[in-house]
C-alpha positions in Angstrom: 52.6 -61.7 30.1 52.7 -58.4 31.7 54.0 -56.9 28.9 51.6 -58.3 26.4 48.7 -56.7 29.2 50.3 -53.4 28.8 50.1 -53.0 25.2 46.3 -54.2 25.4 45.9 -51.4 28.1 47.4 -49.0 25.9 45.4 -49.7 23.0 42.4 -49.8 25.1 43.3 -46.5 26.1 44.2 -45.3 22.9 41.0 -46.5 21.2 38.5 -45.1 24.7 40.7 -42.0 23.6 39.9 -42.2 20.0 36.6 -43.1 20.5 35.1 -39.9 23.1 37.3 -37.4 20.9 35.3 -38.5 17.6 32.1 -38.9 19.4 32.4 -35.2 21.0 33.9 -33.8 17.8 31.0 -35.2 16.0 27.8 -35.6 18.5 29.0 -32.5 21.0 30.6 -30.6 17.8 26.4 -30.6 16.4 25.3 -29.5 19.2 27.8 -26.6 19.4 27.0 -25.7 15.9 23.2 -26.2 16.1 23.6 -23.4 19.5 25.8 -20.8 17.0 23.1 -21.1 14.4 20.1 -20.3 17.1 22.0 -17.4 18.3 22.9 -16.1 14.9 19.3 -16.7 14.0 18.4 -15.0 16.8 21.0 -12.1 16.5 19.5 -11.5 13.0 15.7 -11.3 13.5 16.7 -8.9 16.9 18.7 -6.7 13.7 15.6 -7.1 11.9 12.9 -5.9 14.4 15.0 -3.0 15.3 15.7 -2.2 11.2 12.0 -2.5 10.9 11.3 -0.4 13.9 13.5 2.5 13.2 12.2 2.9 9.2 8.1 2.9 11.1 9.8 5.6 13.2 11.1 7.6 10.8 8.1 7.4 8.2 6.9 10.7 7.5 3.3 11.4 5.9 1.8 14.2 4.1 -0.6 16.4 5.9 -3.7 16.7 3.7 -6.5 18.5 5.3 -6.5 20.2 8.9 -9.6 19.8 10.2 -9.3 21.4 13.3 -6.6 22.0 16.2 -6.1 18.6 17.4 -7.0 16.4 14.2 -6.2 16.8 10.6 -6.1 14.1 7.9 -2.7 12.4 6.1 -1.6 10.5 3.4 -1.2 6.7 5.2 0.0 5.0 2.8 -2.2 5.8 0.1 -5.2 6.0 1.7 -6.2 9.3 3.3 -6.7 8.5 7.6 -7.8 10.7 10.3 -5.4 11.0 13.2 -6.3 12.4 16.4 -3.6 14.0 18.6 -3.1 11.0 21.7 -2.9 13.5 25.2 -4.2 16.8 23.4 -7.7 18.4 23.4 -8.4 21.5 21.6 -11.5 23.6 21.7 -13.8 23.1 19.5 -14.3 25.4 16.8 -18.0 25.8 15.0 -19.6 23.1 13.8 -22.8 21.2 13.4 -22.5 18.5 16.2 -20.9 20.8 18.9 -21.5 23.9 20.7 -18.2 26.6 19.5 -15.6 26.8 22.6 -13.9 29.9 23.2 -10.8 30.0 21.5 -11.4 27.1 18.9 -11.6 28.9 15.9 -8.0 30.0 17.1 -6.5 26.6 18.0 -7.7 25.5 14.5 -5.8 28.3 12.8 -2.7 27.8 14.3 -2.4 24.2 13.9 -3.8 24.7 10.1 -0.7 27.5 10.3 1.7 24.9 11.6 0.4 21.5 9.9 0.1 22.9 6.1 2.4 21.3 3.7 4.3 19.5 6.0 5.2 16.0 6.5 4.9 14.6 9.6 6.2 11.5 12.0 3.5 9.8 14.4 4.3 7.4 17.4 2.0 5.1 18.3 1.8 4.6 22.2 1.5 0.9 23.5 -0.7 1.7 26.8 -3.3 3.5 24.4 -5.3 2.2 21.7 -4.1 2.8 18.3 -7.5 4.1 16.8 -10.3 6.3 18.3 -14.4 5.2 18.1 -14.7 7.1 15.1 -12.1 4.9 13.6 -9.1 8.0 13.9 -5.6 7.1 14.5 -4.5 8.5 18.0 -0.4 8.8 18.0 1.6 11.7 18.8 3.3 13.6 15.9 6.1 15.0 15.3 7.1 17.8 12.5 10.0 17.5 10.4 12.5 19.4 12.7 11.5 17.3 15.0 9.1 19.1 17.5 6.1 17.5 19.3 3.4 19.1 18.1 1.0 18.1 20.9 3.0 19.5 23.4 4.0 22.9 21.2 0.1 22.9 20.9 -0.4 22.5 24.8 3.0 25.2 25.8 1.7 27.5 23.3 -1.8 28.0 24.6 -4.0 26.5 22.0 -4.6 23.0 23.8 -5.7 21.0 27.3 -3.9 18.6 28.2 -5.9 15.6 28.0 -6.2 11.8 30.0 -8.8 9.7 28.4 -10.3 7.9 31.4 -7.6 8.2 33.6 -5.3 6.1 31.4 -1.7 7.3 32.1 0.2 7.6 28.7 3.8 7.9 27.5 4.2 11.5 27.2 1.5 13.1 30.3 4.4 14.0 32.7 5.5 16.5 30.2 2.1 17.1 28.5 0.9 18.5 31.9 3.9 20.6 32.6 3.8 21.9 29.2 -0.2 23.4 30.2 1.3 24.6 33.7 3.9 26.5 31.8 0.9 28.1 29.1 -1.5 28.2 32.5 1.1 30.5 34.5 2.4 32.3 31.8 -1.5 33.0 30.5 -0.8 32.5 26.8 -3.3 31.4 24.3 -6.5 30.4 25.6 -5.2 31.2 29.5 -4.8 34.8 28.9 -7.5 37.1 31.3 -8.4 38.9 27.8 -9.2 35.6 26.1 -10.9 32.3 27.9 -9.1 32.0 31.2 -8.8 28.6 30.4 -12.5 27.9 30.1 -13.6 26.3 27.3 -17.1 28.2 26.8 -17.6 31.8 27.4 
């Protein structure tokens, strides 16, 4: 008899064995797999966004028309946009709608010297909006070597640096020492011979 209750211990054992291996291989063993696809899935769309990302980044577009020192026109993708220089103001130069500011007509050469025939990269900046009123993009830019144009503008003395309503942006730390470097070394629109760095004179 206690022989006999031994076996059917065993076999109970054996089977309760059987049983929870085959039910985790198969109910726990979904699971498992289910978790690796999610985290591959998710792996992939992370590759993705970064892929996608990287190629926006490294878009360039054709300069088409300057218009003046801190807007000029491109080729976005296929249809011809304004963009507007995000942290940079430039004199104005003469026109219709606007009194002329002194050293505008200058600003406007220089970026017409710089911008012409090149192909530029812009960067959007998240804690700005990405178009003006007048419907122009605002994004920094970047020339093809590589160089921030907004802040050669602003170091070379053609531009102010320039906080729309007090919102701080990406790139102001450096925008405003850029315009303390121009202010103290009086170049462009800072020099005594020129504006002193006001706008009308």
């Amino acid at each position: 008899m206690k022989i006999k209750n031994k076996i059917i211990l065993i076999v109970f054992l054996v089977f309760a064995v059987g049983y929870f291996l085959g039910y985790q291989n198969g109910y726990f063993g979904n699971q498992i797999q289910e978790l690796k696809n999610e985290i591959k899935k998710e792996e992939n769309s992370v590759k993705d966004n970064s892929q996608n990302k990287k190629t926006a980044s490294e878009k360039k577009y054709e300069v088409l028309r300057v218009i003046d020192g801190d807007t000029f026109e491109i080729n976005f993708d296929g249809q011809k946009k304004s963009v507007r220089l995000l942290g940079v103001n430039t004199p104005e130069k003469k026109n219709p709608f606007r009194p002329q500011e002194c050293f505008g007509e200058e600003a406007s050469k220089k970026a017409k010297e710089i911008l012409t025939g090149q192909k530029v990269k812009i960067e959007f900046d998240e804690s700005q909006s990405k178009f003006d009123k007048f419907g122009r993009i605002l994004a920094y830019v970047y020339l093809e070597d590589g160089e921030d144009f907004g802040k050669k503008m602003i170091q070379d003395g053609y531009a102010y640096e320039y906080t729309y309503h007090g919102r701080e942006y990406k790139h102001q730390k450096e925008y405003k020492e850029a315009e303390k470097f121009a202010r103290e070394n009086k170049l462009g629109l800072w020099a005594d011979s020129a504006c002193d760095g006001k706008k009308f004179k």
